[in-house]
C-alpha positions in Angstrom: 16.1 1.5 -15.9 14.0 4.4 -14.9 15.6 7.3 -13.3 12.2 8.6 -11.8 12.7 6.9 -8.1 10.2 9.8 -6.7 7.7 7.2 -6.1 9.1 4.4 -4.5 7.1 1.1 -4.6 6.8 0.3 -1.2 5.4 4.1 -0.7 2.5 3.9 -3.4 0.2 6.7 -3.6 -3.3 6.5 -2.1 -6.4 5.4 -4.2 -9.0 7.6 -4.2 -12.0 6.2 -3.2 -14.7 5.2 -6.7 -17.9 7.5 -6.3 -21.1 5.8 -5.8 -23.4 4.8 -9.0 -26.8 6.9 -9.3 -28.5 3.7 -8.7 -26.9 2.9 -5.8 -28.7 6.3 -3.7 -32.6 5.0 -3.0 -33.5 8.4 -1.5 -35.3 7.6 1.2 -32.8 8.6 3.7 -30.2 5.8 4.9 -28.1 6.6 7.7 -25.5 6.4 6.0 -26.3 6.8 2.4 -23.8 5.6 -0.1 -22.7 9.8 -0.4 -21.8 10.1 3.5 -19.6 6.6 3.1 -18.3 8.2 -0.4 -17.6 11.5 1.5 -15.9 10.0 4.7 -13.5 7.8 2.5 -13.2 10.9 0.4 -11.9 12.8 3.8 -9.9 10.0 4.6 -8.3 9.7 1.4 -7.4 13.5 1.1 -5.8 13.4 4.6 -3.9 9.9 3.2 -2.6 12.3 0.0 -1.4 15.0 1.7 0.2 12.9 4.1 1.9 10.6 1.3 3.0 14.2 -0.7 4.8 15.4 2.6 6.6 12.4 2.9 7.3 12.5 -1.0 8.5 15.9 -0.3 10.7 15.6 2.4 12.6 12.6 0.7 13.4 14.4 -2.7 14.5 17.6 -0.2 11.8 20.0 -2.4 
């Protein structure tokens, strides 16, 4: 039995969100391009990880 109940499982952390291939930027402009989607998730997911390490952090009393 692990001892490490820091991380309980119906609290996983977030996933960060996969960057874009090369390939998948045409450079011709898009509204959105694949970057502004990557960057918006990758907002979204950084507000999601400090959120999750607050909670986290107020449950082991850190």
């Amino acid at each position: 039995m692990s001892t490490d109940k820091a991380i309980p499982d119906d609290d996983p952390p977030p996933i960060p969100p996969e960057p874009p291939a090369p390939e998948e930027c045409c450079n011709s402009g898009c509204i959105p391009c694949v970057y502004d989607v990557y960057n918006e998730a990758l907002d979204a997911y950084r507000e999601a990880l400090k959120a999750w390490k607050a909670r986290h952090e107020e449950k082991s009393g850190a």
